[in-house]
N, C-alpha and C positions, 0 to 999 in steps of 0.2 A: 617323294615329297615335292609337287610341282609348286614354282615360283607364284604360278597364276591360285593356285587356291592361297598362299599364303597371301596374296594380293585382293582376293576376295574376303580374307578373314579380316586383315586389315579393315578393310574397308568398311566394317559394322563394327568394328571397337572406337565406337565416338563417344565424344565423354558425353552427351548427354543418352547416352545407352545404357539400360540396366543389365548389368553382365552377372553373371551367375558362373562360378567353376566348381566343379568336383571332383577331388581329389584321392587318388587310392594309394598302395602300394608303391604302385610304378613310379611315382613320381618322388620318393625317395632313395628307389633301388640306386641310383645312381651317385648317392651319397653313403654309398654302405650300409644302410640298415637292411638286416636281412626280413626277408620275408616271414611271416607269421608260423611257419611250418619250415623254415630255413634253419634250425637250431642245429648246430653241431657239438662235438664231445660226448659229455654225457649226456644231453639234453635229448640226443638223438631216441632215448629211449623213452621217452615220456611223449606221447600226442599232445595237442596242444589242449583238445576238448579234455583233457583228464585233470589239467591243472586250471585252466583259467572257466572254473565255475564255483559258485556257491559253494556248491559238494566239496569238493576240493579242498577250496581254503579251510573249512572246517575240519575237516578232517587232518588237513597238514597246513597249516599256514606256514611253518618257517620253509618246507619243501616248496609251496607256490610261492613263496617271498624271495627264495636262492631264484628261482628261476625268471621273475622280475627284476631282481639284483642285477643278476647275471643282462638282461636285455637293456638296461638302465646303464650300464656301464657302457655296454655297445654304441649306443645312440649317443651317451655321452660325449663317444669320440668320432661322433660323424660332424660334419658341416653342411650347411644347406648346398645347396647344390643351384646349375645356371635355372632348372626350371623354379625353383621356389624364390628366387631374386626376382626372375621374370616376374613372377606373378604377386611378390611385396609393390614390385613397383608398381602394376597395376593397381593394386589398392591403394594407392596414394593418387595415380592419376587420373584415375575414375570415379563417381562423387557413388554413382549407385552399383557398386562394387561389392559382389559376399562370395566369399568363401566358403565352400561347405567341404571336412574333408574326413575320412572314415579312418584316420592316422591318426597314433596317438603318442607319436616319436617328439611334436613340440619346432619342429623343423621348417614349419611356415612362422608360426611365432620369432623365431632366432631371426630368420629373415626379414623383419621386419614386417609382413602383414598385419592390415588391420582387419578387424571385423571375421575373425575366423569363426564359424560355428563346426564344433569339434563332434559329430558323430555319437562317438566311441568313448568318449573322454578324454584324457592326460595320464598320460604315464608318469607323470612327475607333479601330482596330485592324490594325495590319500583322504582318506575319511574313515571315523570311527565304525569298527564293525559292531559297536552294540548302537550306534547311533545315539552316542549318549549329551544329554540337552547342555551341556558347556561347551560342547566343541564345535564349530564351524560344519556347512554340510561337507562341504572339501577345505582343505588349503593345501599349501605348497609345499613339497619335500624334493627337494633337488639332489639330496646325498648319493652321492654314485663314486663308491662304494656306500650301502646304506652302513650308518654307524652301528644297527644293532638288526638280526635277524632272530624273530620277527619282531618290526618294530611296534612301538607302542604310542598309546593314545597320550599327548601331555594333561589332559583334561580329567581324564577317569582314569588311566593306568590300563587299559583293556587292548585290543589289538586293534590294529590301524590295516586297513585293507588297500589295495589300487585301487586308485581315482577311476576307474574302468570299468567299459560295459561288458560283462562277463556271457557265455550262451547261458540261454536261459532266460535271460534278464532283457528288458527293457529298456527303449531309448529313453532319455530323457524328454517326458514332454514338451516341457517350454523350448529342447533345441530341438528338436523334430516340426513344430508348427513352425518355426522361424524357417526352419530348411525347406520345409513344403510352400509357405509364403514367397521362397527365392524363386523358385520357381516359376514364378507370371514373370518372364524376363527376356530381353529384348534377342540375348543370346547366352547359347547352355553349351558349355564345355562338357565334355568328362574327361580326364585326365589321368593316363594310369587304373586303372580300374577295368575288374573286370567282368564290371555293370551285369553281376548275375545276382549279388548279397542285397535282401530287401530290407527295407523299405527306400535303400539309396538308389538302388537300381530304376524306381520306380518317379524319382524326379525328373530323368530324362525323359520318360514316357508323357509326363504332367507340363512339362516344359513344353512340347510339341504337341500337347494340347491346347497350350495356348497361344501359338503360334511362335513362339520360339524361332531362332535359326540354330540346329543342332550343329554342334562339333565334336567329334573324338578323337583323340588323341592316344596313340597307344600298341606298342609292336605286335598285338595279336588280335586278330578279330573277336567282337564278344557280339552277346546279340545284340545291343546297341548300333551294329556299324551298318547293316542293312537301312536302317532309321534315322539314321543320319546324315544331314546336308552336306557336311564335310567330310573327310575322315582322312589323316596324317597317322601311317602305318610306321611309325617310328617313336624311340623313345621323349617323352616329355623336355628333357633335357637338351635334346636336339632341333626339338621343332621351335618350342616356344622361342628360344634367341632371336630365332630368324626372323622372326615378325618384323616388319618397318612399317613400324605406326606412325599416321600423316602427323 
């Protein structure tokens, strides 16, 4: 991590710059949330693809809700970390400032960011799985320990599903054109990630079609790091601090 590229990065985060970040994994690994296939105990025995689909939940919802519980609790007890401060603060100090992050631990929000557009969802966000016409499309469920497994809709009495985008399933429209709109931007981070899962993969691509100045950030090469202006081979947590912005 040389001085002079952190000095070159510097140097294009002016506030009237429209900055663009993207956010994966890595950029909470360092607050303890495990990774998506990181489960231990019993959990070790369940793929991730077996519980968090459509199929699944119907089949077992209180089995995919233990193991939501169970992830819910985890993150409960993590804290944001130096990269997610870094990067609140950036949304306060830069007017055209967006966050786009494929996490769904709630971990930039705690930090104070604004303007997050969340991928994947919220894990601490449910919605009715009959989709029934009293109840909200999502609201908020923060119980960690949830109070009753599996829980239930207050509306209809039916089951309540994660706020989240399961395989199979669809990004949310309206955040996906916001996140492609981020895109036309003065400068594109990616962050932790390991810029192969699409259609997020594919804003750094769109970025540096528009002339973009590319950045990755991230301990391991992905195909992104050949296409990129920058590239800081270290964790998020590390690099971002360093920055001295004029």
């Amino acid at each position: 991590m040389g001085r002079a590229s952190l000095e070159q990065l510097a140097q294009r985060l002016t506030r009237d710059a429209r900055i663009t970040v993207l956010t994966g994994a890595g950029v909470s690994a360092a607050s303890g949330v495990p990774t998506f296939r990181g489960a231990g105990g019993l959990w070790k025995q369940f793929a991730p693809e077996t519980l968090a689909t459509p199929q699944a939940f119907a089949r077992d919802p209180a089995l995919v809700w233990e193991w939501y519980d169970w992830r819910r609790q985890t993150i409960a007890a993590c804290a944001p970390n130096a990269a997610h401060r870094v990067l609140a603060n950036w949304s306060r100090r830069f007017p055209s400032f967006q966050l786009i992050t494929q996490n769904v631990d709630g971990l930039h929000e705690r930090a104070g960011t604004e303007r997050v557009l969340r991928l994947h969802g919220s894990i601490w966000e449910v919605s009715c799985w009959q989709r029934c016409a009293a109840a909200p499309a999502r609201w908020r469920n923060e119980d960690a320990p949830l109070q009753r497994i599996p829980p239930t809709c207050p509306h209809c009495g039916g089951l309540v599903r994660p706020g989240v985008v399961w395989f199979g399933e669809g990004l949310d429209p309206d955040v996906l054109d916001a996140a492609q709109a981020a895109s036309d931007c003065d400068v594109f981070l990616t962050v932790g990630t390991s810029s192969v899962v699409y259609p997020a993969a594919s804003f750094f691509e769109e970025a540096r079609r528009h002339g973009a100045f590319t950045v990755e950030v991230n301990p391991e090469a992905t195909p992104a790091s050949a296409m990129a202006d920058l590239v800081f081979r270290a964790p998020a947590e590390v690099v971002l601090p360093e920055l001295k912005l004029p």
